[in-house]
N, C-alpha and C positions, 0 to 999 in steps of 0.2 A: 651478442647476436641471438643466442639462447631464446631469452624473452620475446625477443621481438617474432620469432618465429609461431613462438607458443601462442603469443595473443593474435599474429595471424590466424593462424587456427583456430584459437575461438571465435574469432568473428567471421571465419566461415563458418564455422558449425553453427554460430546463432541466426547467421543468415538463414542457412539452410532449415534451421526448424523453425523460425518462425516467419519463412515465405508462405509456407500453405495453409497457417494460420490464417494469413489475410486474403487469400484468395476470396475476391467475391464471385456470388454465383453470376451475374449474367452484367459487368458494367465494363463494358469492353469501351466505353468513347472516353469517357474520364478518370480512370484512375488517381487520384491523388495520390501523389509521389509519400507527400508529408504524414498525411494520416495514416495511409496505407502500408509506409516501409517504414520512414524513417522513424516516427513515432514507436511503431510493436519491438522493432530492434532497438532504440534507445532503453526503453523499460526491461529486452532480455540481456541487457548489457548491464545495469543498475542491477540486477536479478543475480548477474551472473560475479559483481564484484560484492554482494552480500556472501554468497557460495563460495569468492578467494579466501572468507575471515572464518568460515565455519570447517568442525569437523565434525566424526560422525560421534565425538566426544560430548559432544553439543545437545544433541538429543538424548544422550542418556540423563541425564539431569532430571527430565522428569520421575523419573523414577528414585532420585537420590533427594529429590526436595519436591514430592509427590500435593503436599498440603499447597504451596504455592502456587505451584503448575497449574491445580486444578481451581484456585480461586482466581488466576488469570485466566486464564483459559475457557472460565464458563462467563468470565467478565465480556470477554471478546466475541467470544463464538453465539452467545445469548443475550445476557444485558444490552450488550452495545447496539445489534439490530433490531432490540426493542425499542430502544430509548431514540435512535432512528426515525423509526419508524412511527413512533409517539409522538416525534417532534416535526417530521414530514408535514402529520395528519393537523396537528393544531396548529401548525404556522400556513398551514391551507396550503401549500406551495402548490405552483402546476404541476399538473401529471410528469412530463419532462425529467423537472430540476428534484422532485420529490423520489423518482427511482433515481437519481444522481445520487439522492443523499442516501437512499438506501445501499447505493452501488461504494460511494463511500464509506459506510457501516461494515462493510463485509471484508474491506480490505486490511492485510497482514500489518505491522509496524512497520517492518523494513529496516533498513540501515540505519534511515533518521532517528529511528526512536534509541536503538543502542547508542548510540552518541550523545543523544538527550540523558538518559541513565545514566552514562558515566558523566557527564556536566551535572548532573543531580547530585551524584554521591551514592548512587543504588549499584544494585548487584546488578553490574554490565554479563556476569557470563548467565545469568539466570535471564536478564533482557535475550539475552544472542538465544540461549535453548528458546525462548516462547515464538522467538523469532521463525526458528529455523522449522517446530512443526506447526506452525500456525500457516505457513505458506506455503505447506503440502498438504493442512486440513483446508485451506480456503479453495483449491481445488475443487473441490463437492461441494460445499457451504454458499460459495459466489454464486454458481449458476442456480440455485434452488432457490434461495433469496431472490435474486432477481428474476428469476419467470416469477415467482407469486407476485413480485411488486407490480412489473410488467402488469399484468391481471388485475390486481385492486387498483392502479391507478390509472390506468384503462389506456396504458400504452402500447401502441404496436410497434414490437419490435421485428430488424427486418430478417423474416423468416427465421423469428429467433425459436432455438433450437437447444435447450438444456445439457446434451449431452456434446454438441457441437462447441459450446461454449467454454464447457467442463477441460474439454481438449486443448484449446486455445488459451484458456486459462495456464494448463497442463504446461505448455510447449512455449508459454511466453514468460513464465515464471517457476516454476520447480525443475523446468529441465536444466535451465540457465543456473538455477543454483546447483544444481548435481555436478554439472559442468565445473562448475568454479572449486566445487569440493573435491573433483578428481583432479585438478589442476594442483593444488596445494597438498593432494596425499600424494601422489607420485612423482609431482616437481617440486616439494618445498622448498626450492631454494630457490626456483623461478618464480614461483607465487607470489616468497615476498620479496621479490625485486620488482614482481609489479604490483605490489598492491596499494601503494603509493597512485600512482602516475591514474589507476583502473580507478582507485576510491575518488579522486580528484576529478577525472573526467564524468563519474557518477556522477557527482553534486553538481557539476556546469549542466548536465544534460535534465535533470530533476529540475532545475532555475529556470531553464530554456521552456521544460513541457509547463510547468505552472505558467510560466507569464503566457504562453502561446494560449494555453485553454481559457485564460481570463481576457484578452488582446480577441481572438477568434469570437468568443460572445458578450462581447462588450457591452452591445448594445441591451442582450439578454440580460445582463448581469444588472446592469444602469435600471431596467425596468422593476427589476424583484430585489434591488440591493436593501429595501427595507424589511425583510423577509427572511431574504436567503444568508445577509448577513449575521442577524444574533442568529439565526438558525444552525448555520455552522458553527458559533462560538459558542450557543449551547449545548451542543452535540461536547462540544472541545473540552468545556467547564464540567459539565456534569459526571462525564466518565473518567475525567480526573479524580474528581473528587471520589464517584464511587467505588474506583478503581481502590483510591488510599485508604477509604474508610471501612468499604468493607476484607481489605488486608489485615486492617487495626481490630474490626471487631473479631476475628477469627485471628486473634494471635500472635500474625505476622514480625517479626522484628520489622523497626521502620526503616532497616536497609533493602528491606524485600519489598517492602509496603511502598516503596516510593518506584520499586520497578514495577511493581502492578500496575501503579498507578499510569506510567508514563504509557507501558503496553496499550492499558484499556482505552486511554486517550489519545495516544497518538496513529495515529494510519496513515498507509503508504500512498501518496496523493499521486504519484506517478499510475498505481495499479489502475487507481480510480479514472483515471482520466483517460487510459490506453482500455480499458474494457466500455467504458461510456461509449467510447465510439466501433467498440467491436459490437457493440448491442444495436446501437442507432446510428447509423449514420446523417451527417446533417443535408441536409437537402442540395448548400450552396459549395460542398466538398470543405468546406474547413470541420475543425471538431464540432464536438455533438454537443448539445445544450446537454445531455447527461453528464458530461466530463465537469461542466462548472461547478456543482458543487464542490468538486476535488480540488479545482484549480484555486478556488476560493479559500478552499480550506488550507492549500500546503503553504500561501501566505499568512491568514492570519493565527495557523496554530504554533507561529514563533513568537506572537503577539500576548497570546493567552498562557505558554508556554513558560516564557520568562518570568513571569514572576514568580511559579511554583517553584521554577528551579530556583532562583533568587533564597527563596522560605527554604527548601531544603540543604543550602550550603551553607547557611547560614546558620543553622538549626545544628548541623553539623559540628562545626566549628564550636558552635554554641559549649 
């Protein structure tokens, strides 16, 4: 009974903080149920079963394996939103889908990527620490990125608000994981009775918002798919790669090198797709042509994915 009572309670609490998140200012005739609740609450719920598997153990790492940390770390928070934004600018995308891809650049690993690392053979708890402050530095980093994109690509966003966003950010994702991380220091032993059932329903809910955001602008999708497509799989390829290589050229053992590499390359396509439409909303009430890039991506980055990991089990073994 324990459990069940406890994840009541988280799901009020995630309720409760991330209702005034979506508050909008003046759209009293239509609210969309989907975009508007169930969508921000699905991603503080994925948010929050990353937060059942971390401790504050987690974050000290940077500090115990400082050379790695920070060749990820400038991977993600730097390279990545350049190479972005590089790739935005020369694949011409619309204004739209190119702050999508930017909005995708900015976002943390997440779950998926630790799970990807340990299917690699890399260091899962070195994956979990990049994880865990890359998704309380994306806090600041998201909204700042995205008003400049907003701006060079001459998008209006609606009465988009840097420090409003920052919050929403704030309260959609690091509170959710704080949450998860008081659940598992003061109830371990209800933690991991849910953390099963919590991790499971994450990855049904991440399946549902991909195919929803790709389904939702389909018709978007069908017009730019010869564009938007290697665009996102260039984004996916190259930050692998210079995720691993510049691990290698600085040192790295290649059990580190392969979690850099997965960091730099993989992103949480749920974040992308739940802030796309906290940025813009779409005109007809379904998601926002900003979330596509995301949605695009949390499909084909299994695609691009598997063979790296293929090379590095192999390699392994080897």
């Amino acid at each position: 009974m324990r459990p069940r009572i406890v994840a009541t309670a988280v799901l009020a609490a995630l309720i409760l903080i991330a209702a005034p998140a979506q508050a909008q200012e003046e759209e009293e005739e239509e609210e969309n149920l989907i975009i508007n609740v169930v969508l921000p609450l699905s991603l503080a719920f994925i948010m929050f079963s990353l937060g059942l598997g971390l401790t504050i153990e987690d974050f000290t790492l940077v500090f115990r394996e400082p050379k790695a940390f920070a060749i990820g770390l400038t991977n993600q928070m730097i390279v990545l939103p350049i190479i972005g934004f590089g790739i935005a600018t020369l694949a011409d995308l619309d204004g739209e889908l190119a702050v999508g891809m930017m909005i995708l650049a900015c976002c943390p690993g997440g779950v998926t990527s630790n799970i990807l690392t340990k299917l690699a053979n890399g260091d899962t708890a070195l994956s979990i620490s990049y994880t865990a402050v890359v998704s309380v530095v994306t806090v600041v980093t998201l909204p700042l990125i995205v008003g400049f994109s907003l701006d060079h690509f001459g998008v209006a966003g609606d009465d988009f608000d840097i420090l409003s966003l920052g919050m929403k950010v704030f309260v959609l994702t690091t509170a959710p994981v704080l949450i998860g991380m008081a659940v598992k220091s003061y109830l371990p032993d209800t933690a991991e009775r849910m953390e099963k059932g919590v991790n499971t329903a994450a990855a049904v809910l991440f399946v549902i918002i991909v195919l929803a955001a790709i389904a939702s602008e389909w018709s978007t999708l069908m017009d730019n798919i010869g564009t938007l497509g290697p665009a996102v799989v260039a984004l996916n390829v190259l930050m692998l790669t210079i995720g691993f290589q510049s691990a290698k050229l600085l040192n790295l053992e290649t059990i580190k090198a392969t979690t850099v590499s997965i960091e730099s390359g993989i992103q949480n396509a749920t974040v992308g797709v739940t802030i796309g439409g906290l940025v813009l909303a779409a005109p007809d009430g379904g998601l926002s042509t900003l979330s596509l890039p995301s949605g695009v991506y949390g499909v084909l980055m299994y695609l691009v994915i598997s063979p790296f990991i293929y090379w590095r089990v192999n390699s392994s073994e080897a």
